[in-house]
C-alpha positions as CSV (number, residue, x, y, z in Angstrom):
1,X,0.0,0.0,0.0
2,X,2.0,3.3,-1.0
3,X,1.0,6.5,0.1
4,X,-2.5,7.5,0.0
5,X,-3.3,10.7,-2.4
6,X,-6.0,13.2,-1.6
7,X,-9.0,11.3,-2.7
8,X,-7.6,8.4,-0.3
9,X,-7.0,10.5,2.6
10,X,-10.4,11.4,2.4
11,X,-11.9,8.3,2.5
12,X,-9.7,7.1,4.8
13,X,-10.6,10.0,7.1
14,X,-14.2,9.6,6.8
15,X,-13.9,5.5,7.2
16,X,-12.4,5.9,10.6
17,X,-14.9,8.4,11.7
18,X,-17.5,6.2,10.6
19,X,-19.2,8.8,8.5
20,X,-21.1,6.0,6.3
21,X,-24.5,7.2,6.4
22,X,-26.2,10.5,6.5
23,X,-27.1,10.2,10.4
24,X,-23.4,9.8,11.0
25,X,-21.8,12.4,8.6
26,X,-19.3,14.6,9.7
27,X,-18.8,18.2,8.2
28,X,-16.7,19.5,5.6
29,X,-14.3,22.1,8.2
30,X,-14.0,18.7,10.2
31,X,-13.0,16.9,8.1
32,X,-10.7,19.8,6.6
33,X,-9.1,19.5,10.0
34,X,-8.7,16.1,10.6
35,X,-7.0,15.2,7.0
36,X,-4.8,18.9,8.0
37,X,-6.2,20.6,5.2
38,X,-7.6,23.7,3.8
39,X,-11.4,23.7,3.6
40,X,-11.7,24.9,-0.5
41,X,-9.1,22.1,-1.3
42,X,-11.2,19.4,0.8
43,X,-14.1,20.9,-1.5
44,X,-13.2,20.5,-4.4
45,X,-11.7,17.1,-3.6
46,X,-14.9,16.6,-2.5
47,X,-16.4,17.6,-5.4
48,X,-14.6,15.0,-7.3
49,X,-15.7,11.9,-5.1
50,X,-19.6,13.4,-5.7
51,X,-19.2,12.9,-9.4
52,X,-17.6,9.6,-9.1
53,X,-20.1,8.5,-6.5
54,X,-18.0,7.9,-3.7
55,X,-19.6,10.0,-1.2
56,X,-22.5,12.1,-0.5
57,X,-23.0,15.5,1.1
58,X,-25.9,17.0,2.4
59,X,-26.2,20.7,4.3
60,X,-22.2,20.7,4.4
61,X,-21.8,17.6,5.7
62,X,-20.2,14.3,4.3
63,X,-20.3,10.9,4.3
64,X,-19.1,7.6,2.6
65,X,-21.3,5.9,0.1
66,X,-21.6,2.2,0.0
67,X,-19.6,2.3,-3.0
68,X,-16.8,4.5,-1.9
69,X,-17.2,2.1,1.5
70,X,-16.1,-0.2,-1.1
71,X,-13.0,1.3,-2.3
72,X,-12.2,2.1,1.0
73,X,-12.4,-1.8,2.3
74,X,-10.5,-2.7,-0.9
75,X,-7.2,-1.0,0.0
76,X,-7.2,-3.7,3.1
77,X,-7.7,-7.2,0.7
């Protein structure tokens, strides 16, 4: 496993805070702060796991979807 780019450290960072659903999503400054990151970079990061599917956000907050759950669990197999 080699060193996880943006997209993967978002995932990552929403996996361990268990943000997989909409009750459990965490908000976009959060997670700006727990990946050590500017806010309008984790946006538009953001913006690019929307379009692929990966994760959803709803009133500024964020969460995994089942398939970016997915790609997230596949980095461990």
């Amino acid at each position: 496993m080699g060193v996880a780019g943006p997209e993967e450290r978002v995932l990552l960072a929403l996996f361990m805070q268990s943000a997989v659903s909409e009750n459990k999503a965490i908000s976009v400054s959060m997670l700006a702060k727990i990946i050590n990151s500017e806010v309008s970079l984790v946006n538009s990061i953001l913006k690019s796991l929307i379009d692929q599917g990966y994760v959803s956000l709803k009133d500024n907050n964020v969460f995994l979807t089942s398939k970016g759950l997915m790609r997230v669990l596949s980095r461990f197999s």
